[in-house]
PABARO-974214 format. One line per 8 residues: number of its first residue (from 1); their letters; for each residue x, y, z of N, C-alpha, C. Coordinates in pm, whole numbers, plus 50000, padded with zeros to 5 digits. Layout:
! PABARO-974214
NUM	a	X/Y/Z/X/Y/Z/X/Y/Z; ...
//
This chain:
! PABARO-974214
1	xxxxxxxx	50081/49881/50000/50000/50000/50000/50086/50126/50000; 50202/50107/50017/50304/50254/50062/50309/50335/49902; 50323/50217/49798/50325/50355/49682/50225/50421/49645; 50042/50354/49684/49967/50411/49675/49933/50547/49765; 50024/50524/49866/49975/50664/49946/50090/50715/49934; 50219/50728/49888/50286/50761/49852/50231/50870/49713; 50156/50807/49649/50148/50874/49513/50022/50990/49562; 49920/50933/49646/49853/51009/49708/49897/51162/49733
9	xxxxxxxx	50044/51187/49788/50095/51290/49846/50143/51354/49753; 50265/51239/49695/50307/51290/49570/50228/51383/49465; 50127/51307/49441/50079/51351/49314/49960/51423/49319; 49888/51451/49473/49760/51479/49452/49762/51539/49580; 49827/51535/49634/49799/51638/49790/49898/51773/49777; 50027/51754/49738/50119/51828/49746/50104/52026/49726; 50033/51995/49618/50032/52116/49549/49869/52145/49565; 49810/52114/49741/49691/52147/49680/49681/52217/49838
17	xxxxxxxx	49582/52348/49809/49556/52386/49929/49471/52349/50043; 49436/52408/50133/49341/52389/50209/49389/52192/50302; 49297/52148/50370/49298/52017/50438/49349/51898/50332; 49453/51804/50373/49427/51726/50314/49388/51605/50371; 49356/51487/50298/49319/51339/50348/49331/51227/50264; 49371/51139/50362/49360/51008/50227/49328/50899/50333; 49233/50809/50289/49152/50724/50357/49214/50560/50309; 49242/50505/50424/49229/50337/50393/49141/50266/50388
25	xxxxxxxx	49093/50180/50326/48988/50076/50370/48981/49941/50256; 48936/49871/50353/48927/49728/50304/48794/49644/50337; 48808/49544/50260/48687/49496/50288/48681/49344/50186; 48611/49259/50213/48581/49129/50181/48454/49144/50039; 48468/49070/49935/48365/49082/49913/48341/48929/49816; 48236/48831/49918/48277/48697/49785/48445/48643/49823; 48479/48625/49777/48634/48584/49778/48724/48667/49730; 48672/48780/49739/48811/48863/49669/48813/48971/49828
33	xxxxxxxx	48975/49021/49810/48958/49173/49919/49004/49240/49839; 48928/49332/49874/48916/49480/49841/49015/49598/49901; 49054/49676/49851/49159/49766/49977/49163/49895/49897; 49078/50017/49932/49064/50153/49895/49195/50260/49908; 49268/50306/49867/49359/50429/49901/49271/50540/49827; 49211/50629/49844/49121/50745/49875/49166/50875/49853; 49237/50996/49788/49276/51122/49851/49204/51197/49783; 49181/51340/49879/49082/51409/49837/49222/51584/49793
41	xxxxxxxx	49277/51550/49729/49365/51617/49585/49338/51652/49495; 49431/51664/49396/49406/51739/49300/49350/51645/49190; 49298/51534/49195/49297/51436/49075/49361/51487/48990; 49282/51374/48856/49333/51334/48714/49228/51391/48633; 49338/51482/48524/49225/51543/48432/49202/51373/48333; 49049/51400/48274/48993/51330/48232/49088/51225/48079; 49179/51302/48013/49295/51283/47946/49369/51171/48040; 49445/51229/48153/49553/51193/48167/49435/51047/48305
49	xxxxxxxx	49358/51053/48337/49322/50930/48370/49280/50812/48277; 49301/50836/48133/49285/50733/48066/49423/50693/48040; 49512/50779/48009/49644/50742/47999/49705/50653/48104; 49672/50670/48198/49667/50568/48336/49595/50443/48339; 49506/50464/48313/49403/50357/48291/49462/50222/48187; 49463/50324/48050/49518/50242/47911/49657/50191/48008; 49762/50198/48002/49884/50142/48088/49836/50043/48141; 49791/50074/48239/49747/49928/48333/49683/49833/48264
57	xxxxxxxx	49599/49852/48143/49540/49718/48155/49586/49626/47991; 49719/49668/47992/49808/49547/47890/49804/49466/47973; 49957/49413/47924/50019/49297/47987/50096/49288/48100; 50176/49190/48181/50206/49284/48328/50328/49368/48271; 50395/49315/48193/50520/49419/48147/50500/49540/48080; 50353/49576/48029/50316/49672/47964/50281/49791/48118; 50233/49710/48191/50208/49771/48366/50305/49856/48400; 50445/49788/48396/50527/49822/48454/50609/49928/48380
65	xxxxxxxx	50555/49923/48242/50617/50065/48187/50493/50210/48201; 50474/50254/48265/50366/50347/48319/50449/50477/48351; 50535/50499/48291/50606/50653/48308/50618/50662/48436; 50554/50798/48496/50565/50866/48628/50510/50761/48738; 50432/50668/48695/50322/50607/48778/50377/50471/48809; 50529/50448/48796/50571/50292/48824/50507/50228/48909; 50496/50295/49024/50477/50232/49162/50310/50142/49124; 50251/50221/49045/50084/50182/49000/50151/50023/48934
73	xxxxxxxx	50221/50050/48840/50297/49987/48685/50319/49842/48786; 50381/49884/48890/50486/49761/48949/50364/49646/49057; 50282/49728/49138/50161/49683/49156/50077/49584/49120; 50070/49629/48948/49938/49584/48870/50039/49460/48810; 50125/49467/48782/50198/49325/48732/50202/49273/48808; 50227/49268/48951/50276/49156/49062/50114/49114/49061; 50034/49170/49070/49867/49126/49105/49848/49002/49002; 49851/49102/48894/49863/48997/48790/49943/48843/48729
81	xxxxxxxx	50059/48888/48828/50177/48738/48808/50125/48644/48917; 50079/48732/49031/50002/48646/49138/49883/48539/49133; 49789/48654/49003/49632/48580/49001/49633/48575/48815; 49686/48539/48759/49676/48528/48662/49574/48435/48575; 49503/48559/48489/49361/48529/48434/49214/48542/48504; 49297/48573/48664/49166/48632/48711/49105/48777/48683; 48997/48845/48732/48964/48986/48764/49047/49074/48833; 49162/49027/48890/49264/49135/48968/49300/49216/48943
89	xxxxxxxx	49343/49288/49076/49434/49426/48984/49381/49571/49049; 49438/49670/49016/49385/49825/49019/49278/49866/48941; 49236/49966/49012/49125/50035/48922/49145/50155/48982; 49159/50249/48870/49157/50429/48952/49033/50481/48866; 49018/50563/49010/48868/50620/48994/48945/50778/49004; 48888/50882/48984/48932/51005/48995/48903/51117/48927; 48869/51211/48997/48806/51374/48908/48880/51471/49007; 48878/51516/48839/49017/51657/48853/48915/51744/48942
97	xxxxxxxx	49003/51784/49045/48972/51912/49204/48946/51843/49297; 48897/51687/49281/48800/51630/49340/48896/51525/49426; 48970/51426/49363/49071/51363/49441/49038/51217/49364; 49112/51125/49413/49178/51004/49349/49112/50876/49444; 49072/50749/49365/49017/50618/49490/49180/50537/49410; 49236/50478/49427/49268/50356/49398/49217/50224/49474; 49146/50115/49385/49108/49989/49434/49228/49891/49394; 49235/49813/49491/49312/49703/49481/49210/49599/49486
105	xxxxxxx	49182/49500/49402/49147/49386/49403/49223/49274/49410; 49224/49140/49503/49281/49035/49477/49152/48952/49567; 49253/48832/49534/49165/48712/49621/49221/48718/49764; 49069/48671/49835/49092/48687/49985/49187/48547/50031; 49252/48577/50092/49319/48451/50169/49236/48393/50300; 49215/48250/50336/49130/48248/50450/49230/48215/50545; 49178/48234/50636/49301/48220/50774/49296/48099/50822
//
């Protein structure tokens, strides 16, 4: 989770005024967990969240070439080398002023 809130600061709190926040959360759903990183930043203009988007969802080596966004890049391949052929993986949600969700999906482990 550290590069996601890492990028949180980096990329979306830094340069923004007023309060900032970024929220954890997780959760079960079916057999998969779920795990939210949240900041309420500067998001992604509508452009540059597809450019993010498109990246992630090649191949895992296509992941891992993601320019500025490795840490996303490096993420979404390990998910993928992990669960391969499943639904896994990232999903970024995000509007520019508004702030950034990253979802992590994988399968739940039972204890």
């Amino acid at each position: 989770m550290q590069p996601l809130v890492e990028n949180s600061f980096e990329h979306g709190l830094l340069d923004k005024s007023g309060g900032w926040e970024i929220q954890v959360r997780s959760r079960r759903e079916n057999s998969e967990l779920l795990i939210e990183v949240r900041d309420n930043g500067l998001g992604l203009s509508a452009d540059r969240l597809r450019e993010v988007r498109s990246a992630l969802e090649g191949d895992s080596e296509k992941a891992l070439q993601t320019g500025s966004h490795i840490g996303l890049g490096n993420i979404q391949a390990r998910i993928r080398l992990r669960y391969p052929g499943e639904d896994c993986g990232l999903r970024i949600d995000s509007a520019e002023g508004l702030g950034t969700t990253v979802t992590v999906r994988t399968k739940a482990v039972d204890a």
